[in-house]
N, C-alpha and C positions, 0 to 999 in steps of 0.2 A: 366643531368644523362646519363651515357652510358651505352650501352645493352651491354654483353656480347659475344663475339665473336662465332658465327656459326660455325658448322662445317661440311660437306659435306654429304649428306645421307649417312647410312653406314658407319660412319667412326667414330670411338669412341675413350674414356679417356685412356689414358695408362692402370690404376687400370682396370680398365673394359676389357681392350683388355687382358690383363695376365690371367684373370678368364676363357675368352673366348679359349686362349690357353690353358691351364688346362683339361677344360672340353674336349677339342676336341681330345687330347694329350689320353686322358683316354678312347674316344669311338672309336677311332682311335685305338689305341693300343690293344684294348680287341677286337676289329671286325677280326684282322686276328685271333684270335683263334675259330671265331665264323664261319667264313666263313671255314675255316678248318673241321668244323665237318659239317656245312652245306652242302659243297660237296658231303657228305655220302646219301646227300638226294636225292640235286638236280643237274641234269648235268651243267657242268660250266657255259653255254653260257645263258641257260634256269634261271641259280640261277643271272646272273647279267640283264636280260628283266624281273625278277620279281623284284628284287632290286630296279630297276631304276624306274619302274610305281610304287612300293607305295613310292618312294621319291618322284615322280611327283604329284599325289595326296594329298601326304603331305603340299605341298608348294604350291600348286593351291589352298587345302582348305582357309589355311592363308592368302593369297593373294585375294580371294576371298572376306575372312571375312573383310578384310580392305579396300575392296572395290578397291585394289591396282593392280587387273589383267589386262593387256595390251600390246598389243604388242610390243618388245623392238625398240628403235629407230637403225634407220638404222646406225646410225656410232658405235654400239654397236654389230651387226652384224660379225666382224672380231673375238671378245672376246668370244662369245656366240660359234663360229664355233672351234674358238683353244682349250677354254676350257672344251667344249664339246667331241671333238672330240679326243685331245692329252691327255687328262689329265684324263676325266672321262674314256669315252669309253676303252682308251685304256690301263689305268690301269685297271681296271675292268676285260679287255679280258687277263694281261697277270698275273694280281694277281691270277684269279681265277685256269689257265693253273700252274704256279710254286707252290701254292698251292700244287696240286696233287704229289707233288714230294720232295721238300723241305719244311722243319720243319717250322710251323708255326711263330718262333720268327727268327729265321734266316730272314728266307723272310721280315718281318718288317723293320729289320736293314739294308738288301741290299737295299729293296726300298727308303729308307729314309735317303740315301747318297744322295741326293739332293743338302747339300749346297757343296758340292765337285766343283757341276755340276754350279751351280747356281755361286761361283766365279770364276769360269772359262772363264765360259763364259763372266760375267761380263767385266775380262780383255780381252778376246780374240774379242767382238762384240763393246764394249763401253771403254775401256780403262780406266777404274775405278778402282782404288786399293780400299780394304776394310777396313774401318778405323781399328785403331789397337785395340780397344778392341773385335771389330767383328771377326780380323784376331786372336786375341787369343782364341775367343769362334770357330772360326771354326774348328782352329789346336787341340783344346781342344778335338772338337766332333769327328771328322776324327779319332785321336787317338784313342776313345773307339770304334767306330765301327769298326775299326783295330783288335784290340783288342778282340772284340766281334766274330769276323770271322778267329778266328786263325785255322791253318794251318786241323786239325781235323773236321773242320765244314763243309767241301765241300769235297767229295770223287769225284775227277778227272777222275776215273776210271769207272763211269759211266756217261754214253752219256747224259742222259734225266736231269738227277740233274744239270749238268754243263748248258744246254740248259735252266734250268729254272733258273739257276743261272743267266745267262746271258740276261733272260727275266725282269729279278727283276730291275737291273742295267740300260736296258734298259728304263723301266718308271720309275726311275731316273731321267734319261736324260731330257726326252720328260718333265716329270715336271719343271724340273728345265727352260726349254725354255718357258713355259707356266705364270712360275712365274715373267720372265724378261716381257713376253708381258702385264700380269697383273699391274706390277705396271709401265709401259710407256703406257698405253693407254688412251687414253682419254677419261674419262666414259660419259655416258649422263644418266644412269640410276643408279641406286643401284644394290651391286650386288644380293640381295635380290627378286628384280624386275626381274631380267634377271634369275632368275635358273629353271625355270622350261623351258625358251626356250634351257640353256644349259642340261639340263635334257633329254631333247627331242633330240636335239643333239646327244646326248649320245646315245641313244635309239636307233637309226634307224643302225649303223653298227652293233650292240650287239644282234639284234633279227635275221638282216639278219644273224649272223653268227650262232645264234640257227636255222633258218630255214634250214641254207644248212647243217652242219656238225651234228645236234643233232633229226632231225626226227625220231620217234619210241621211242625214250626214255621218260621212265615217272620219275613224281615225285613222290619220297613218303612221302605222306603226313602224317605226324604225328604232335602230337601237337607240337613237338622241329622244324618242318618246320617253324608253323606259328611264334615261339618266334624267328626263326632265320630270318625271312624275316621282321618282324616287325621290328626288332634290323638294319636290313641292309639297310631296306628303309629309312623311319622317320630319324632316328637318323644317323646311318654310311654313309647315300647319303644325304638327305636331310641338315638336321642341320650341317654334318660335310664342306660337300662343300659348302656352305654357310659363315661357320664359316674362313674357311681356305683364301677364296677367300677374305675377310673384311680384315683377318690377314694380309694377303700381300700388301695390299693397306696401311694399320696403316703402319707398320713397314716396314724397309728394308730388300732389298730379299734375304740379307743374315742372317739379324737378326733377322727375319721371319723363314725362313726353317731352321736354327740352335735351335729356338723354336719348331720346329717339332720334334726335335731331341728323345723330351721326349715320341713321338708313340712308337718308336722300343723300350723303357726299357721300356714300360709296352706291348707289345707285345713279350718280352721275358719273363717278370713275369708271365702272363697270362695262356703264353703257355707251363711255366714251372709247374703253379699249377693245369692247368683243363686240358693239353696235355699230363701232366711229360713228359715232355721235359728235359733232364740233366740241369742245372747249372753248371758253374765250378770257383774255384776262381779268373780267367781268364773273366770269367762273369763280376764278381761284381766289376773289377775292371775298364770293360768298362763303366760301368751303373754309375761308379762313374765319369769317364770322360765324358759321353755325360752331365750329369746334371752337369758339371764345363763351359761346353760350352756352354750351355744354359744360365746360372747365367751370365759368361762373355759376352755372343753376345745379351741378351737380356732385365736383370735385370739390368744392369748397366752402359746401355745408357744416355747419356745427354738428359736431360729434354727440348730439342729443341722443337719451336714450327713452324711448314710448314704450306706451304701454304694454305692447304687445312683448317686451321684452322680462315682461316680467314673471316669476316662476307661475307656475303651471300645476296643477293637482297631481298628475300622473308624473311626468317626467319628458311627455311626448307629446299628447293630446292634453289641449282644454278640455277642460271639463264642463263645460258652458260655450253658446255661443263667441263668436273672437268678432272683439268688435276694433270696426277699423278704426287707425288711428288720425291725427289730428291730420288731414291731407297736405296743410300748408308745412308739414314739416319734413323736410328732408333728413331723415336720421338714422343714427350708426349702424343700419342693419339692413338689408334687400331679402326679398321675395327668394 
């Protein structure tokens, strides 16, 4: 009789991982309208050191309860510092900064040109072409975010929008570097295990920068405070970076972050219904192109099965380092 074959902590069935992008795609997408109004409350730096401890609390509880809290092994230490630091922290500081300036659905879709960034680099560091139905989910999604940012959406003629324009683009980038080191690293933990040390990570430039630039300023506390930091912690820090970090490891990093694709069309729905934010036909014709390249770079992968799928010493845990697998492959299992 044979057992069936293990698969690596964290790392899940294709069916499962697509649910996993769904959900995330939806808390994703509806947090930049959240964080939008939130502002009104809290100063930016102050509303991402509160964000970040009840995500930490969050995942400490859980971790707790499983009895699973420990400290990450030391060759997991490089991913806990990139992820923490490039990906959280520093989206966090430059979401909440463009926020105050540019439209809340805009902003989603600049941030979330990622797979731009992500085959770019792919050819320029690793020399890896993108298979062709990826390269048609990505041309697919480029298009609508094109599309989505025509020429009306960004007035040149002010300093501060262009500046937060250029901030959006920039954690872009920084993501898309985080997402190549995510799936070539060699894990020793889950990424489950490791978020609250990237969490903490996170923390420590995000408060220094509420202590130097935001002293004197208060919160106001009302009851939309608390449903806004509960929604940012828990769910938009907690569960989504978690979620997102598994996704990358399942999938390839380009048919991972072209699944992302679907934050910024409900980040423009969002903040069209609860911001009125304009719509335009121009709109819906990008919102039809990202979800073509989404379908093409991520529904429509071969049912390949990696490495990581393979049994395992124990039954649960590797017994060695889990080393990531081939990034350009999208295959039959998720995070």
């Amino acid at each position: 009789m044979t057992s069936s074959p293990k698969r690596e902590p964290g790392v899940f069935a294709r069916p499962v991982a697509l649910v996993l992008l769904a959900l995330l795609a939806l808390v994703w997408g509806a947090h930049w309208t959240v964080v939008k109004v939130g502002l009104q409350y809290m100063p930016p730096f102050t509303y991402g050191v509160l964000r970040l401890v009840g995500g930490i609390l969050t995942i400490v509880a859980i971790l707790g309860y499983q009895r699973r809290l420990r400290l990450p092994p030391r060759g997991d230490l490089s991913i806990v510092v990139s992820v923490g630091v490039l990906q959280v922290a520093a989206g966090i500081v430059l979401m909440n900064f463009a926020l105050r300036i540019v439209p809340a659905g805009r902003s989603s879709v600049l941030a979330f040109s990622t797979p731009l960034w992500v085959a770019l680099l792919m050819w320029a560091v690793f020399r890896k072409s993108p298979r062709k139905v990826e390269l048609l989910g990505v041309a697919l999604g480029i298009c609508g975010i094109i599309a989505l940012l025509n020429p009306a959406a960004i007035d040149l003629g002010i300093p501060l929008e262009v500046v937060g324009t250029l901030a959006l683009v920039l954690q872009a980038v920084l993501w898309a570097v985080v997402t190549l080191h995510i799936r070539h690293h060699t894990w020793h933990a889950s990424a489950l295990d490791l978020q609250p040390w990237i969490l903490g990570a996170a923390l420590v430039p995000v408060a220094i920068s509420a202590l130097l630039f935001e002293q004197g300023r208060t919160i106001d506390w009302q009851p939309a405070t608390v449903l806004i930091l509960l929604y940012s912690g828990p769910l938009a820090t907690a569960f989504a970076n978690w979620a997102s970090q598994s996704i990358t490891r399942s999938l390839g990093s380009i048919a991972a972050t072209t699944g992302f694709l679907a934050t910024p069309v409900v980040g423009l729905a969002t903040a069209s219904i609860f911001l009125h934010e304009p719509l335009t036909l121009i709109d819906l014709v990008g919102f039809g192109l990202v979800l073509g390249g989404i379908a093409a770079a991520s529904l429509t992968a071969p049912a390949k099965v990696a490495a990581t799928d393979a049994p395992v010493s124990d039954g649960t845990e590797a017994s060695g380092p889990m080393e990531a697998p081939d990034p350009d492959v999208a295959v039959a299992r998720m995070p």
